[in-house]
Structures are given as structure tokens and as C-alpha cells.
C-alpha positions, 0 to 999 in steps of 0.5 A: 482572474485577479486574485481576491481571497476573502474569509467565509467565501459562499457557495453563491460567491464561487458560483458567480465567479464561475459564471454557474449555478449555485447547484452546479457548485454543489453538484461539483463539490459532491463529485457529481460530473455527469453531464459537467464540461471539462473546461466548466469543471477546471474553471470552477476548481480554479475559482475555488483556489483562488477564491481559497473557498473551503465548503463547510462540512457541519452544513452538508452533513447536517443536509446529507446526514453523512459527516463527510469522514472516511477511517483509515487503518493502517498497519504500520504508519512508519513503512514508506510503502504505507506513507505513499498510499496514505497520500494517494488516500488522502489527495482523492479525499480532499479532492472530493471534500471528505476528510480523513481520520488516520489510526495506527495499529502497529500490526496488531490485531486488537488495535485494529479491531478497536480502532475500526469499532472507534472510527465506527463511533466516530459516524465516518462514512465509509473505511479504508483498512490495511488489514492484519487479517486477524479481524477479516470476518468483522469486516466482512460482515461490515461490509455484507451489511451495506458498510462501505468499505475498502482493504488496501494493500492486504487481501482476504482468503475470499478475494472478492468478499470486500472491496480490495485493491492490491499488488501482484504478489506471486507471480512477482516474487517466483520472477524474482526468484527466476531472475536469481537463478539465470544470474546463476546463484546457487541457492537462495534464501527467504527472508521474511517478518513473522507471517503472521495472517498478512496476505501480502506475506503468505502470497509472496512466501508461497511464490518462493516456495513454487520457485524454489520446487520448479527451477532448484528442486529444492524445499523452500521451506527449508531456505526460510527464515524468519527474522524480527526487525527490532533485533539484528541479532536473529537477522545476523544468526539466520544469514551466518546459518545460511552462508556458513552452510554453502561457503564456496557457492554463489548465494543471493537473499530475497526479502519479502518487504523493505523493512526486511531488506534493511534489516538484513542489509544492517544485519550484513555490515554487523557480521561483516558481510559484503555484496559481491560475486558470491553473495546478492541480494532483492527484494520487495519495496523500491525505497530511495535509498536502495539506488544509491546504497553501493552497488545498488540494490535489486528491488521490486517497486510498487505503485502504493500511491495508486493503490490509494487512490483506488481505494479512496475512489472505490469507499466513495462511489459506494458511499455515493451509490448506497453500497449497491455495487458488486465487490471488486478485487484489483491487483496492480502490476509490480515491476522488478528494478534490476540493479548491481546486488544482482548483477551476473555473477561472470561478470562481478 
């Protein structure tokens, strides 16, 4: 098909040059596939590219009532982990003809609350949230009263409260945790971001602390430390209290995310730290960098971009059924990538 791109193409355009009805395009450009082929749905989105059509959203609002806008909230915009499932929001929206309002709110509870009361004024269909947990019985309530909404990431005491889609946490940290201890380190300490009522963090600290009694019989609590990302000096305190406490033993560090892990990594190389047979490191978050930074580090990768993905499909099929589906809770399978920062200690 020869490429004739135009501006201001029309629905009745596309509909010839897929060789469909004007209401089969319509029905396409609403996710509307029941009862639609596979190769009529490939060809229509081919004409649609080549014909670079782009529906006008006033139209099929003013038709609908609906603006065709889903709101996100996320926590903090500047974590790769939140990038990648921004995009996997972001690719299931455009595919679907919806637009996205993205608001940062830097982990802060009242920044949520007023960006959440913002996308409301703003008549968004429907919300995704990377929730602080600070505001959880607004959203709940949003959400009981016909609200479509999806947290991502970050869950709710009551798990199926609100839609929810998220990765394992606690079994994944206890693996961590079991892994350190067959490599043979002797103790290992928690580093983690003030834990606040984020429920990735909480879970994640109580797998340490169930791992920690079962296989060392030891008081996680006690190998617990909290640091703050924007001041390496509680970074370098905590790790000189926890080394200088065990000089001669095999230690390792497990961080509970990938802004702690570099935190602490920096906080090695400012107190001159080294990975080596006596001391190893993991955590949470499978950045690029963790590969080539010598002699690789252990980390737990997540699949953030599916994540959503998930989220988006879950706000639009209940945007498109009323909110008339029970609430799902999903949690994605996490994988433990071993790298040289663990490595048997007999064989450093």
C-alpha cells in the first residue's frame, strides 16, 4: 500500500482504505475486538500508520462523555523502576486512544492526595496510583464508589480492596537472604529508605526479618538500617557500625531498592570499602549499571513495564464495563540475577 499521508484524515478515509465499515473503525479505535479477525485488526492499524490518522478525542468525549484521560500518580518519577512502568502505561494507553496526565509526588502524602483531587477536577476517566500509603482510605473510598482505579506497584493492607497489580516481595527477599547465607556470609544487614507506609518496603523488610530468625537466629531488627539517600553520611556511619562490629567475619548487604543500592555502593567507595571475599552485596532493582560495575552486582530484576501494562488494561476494561468487576489483586513473579558481589566466599 503506497504511502499517502494527508492532515485531517477521517474515519470514513480509514474505513475505505481498510476495506471496513465506518463502525468497524470505530469499534477498533474503542478496543472494541470481539467478533473482529486478527488480519482485519492488523490491517486496520496498518492504514491507521500510514495514513498517520489520529481520531480526535474532543469528538468521542463530547459523544461518550468520557475525556479519554487516565491520571497517574507516581511516587517518584526519577527511579528507573518507575520510568519503565510509566512506559508500559503509557504504550497500552496510546494503543487504546486514551492519553495520560503524569503528576510526581516525590513520595510525599499530601502531594498525592492533591494531585489525586487535581486529576479528579481534571474529569480523567479513570487512575492509576504508585501509591505513598498515606492516602489509601480516600482511594478506596474512590474506588467503592464506581471510581476506576488501579494501584501499581505498591499495595493495600486489604490487598483486594482496589485493583492492584504488583511484584512478589517476600518471598523474593527471604530467597535473597537464603542465598547469602549458602554462599556462607555470616551476617547480613538490611539496608533500607525510610519505611514509611510504602508496602513494597514493609513486605520486603519483613522477609528479611522471617529469614533472619529461620536460617541465622538472629533478630533482624537489629541488622536494620536505616539510611536516607540524599546524605551519604548516615550511609557511611551505618555500614562503619556494621563492618567494625564483625571485622573478621564474612558480611554481605541486601538493599531493599536500587536508589539504596547505589547509595550504599557510593557510601563503600566514600569509606573505602571494597567487594571482596568478606564483604558482598544485592539487592532490589536490576539497574544497567549493576552488570558492568566490577565485579557485577546480585540484584533482583522486576518486570516494571508489565506491571503497567497490567494496570492500564485493568482502569480500561473497567472504564469500558461500568466498574462493575470484582477487584483483582496480581503479583508478578521476581527473579534473583546472581552476579560476582556474591560469589562463594571459597572460591573469591
Amino acid at each position: 500500500m503506497s504511502d499517502f499521508r494527508k492532515e485531517n484524515v477521517t474515519i470514513n478515509e480509514v474505513a475505505a482504505a481498510a476495506k471496513v465499515s465506518k463502525t468497524t473503525i470505530s469499534r477498533y479505535l474503542n478496543g472494541k475486538y470481539e467478533f473482529m479477525s486478527l488480519e482485519t485488526k492488523h490491517r486496520i492499524e496498518s492504514v491507521i500508520n500510514q495514513l498517520n490518522y489520529h481520531p480526535s478525542n474532543i469528538a468521542r468525549s463530547l459523544k461518550s462523555q468520557k475525556s479519554r484521560v487516565i491520571g497517574c500518580i507516581i511516587a517518584n518519577i526519577t527511579s528507573p523502576f518507575s520510568s519503565i512502568l510509566v512506559k508500559g502505561i503509557s504504550d497500552v494507553c496510546q494503543r487504546n486512544g486514551y492519553q495520560v496526565l503524569f503528576i510526581n509526588v516525590d513520595n510525599n502524602a499530601q502531594k498525592e492526595l492533591d494531585g489525586i483531587q487535581s486529576l479528579l477536577n481534571s474529569q480523567v476517566d479513570g487512575l492509576i496510583i504508585n501509591t505513598t500509603g498515606y492516602n489509601d482510605d480516600y482511594i478506596i473510598e474512590l474506588f467503592q464508589k464506581g471510581y476506576p482505579v488501579a494501584l501499581a506497584d505498591r499495595c493495600l493492607m486489604d490487598r483486594f480492596a482496589v485493583d492492584t497489580v504488583t511484584t512478589e516481595n517476600y518471598h523474593t527477599t527471604y530467597d535473597c537472604i537464603k542465598h547469602l547465607y549458602e554462599q556462607g556470609y555470616k551476617h547480613v544487614a538490611f539496608f533500607t529508605e525510610p519505611q514509611g507506609k510504602i508496602s513494597s518496603r514493609y513486605i520486603r523488610h519483613t522477609g528479611f526479618l522471617a529469614a533472619m530468625e529461620q536460617l541465622y537466629h538472629a533478630d533482624g531488627n537489629e541488622y536494620t538500617f536505616p539510611v536516607d539517600a540524599n546524605d551519604i553520611n548516615v550511609c557511611v556511619q551505618s555500614l562503619n557500625s556494621f563492618i567494625g562490629k564483625y571485622p573478621n567475619e564474612p558480611l554481605a548487604i541486601f538493599t531493599v531498592n536500587g536508589v539504596t543500592l547505589l547509595n550504599v555502593l557510593n557510601g563503600m567507595n566514600t569509606a573505602g570499602y571494597q567487594i571482596s571475599n568478606k564483604l558482598g552485596i544485592c539487592g532490589f532493582d536490576d539497574w544497567g549499571w549493576a552488570s558492568v560495575i566490577p565485579p557485577g552486582i546480585t540484584t533482583v530484576t522486576q518486570d516494571s513495564y508489565k506491571v503497567g501494562v497490567l494496570c492500564a488494561e485493568m482502569v480500561i476494561k473497567r472504564i469500558k464495563q461500568k466498574n462493575k468487576l470484582k477487584p483483582k489483586f496480581l503479583e508478578l513473579p521476581n527473579e534473583l540475577i546472581i552476579r560476582g558481589s556474591t560469589e562463594l566466599i571459597k572460591q573469591k
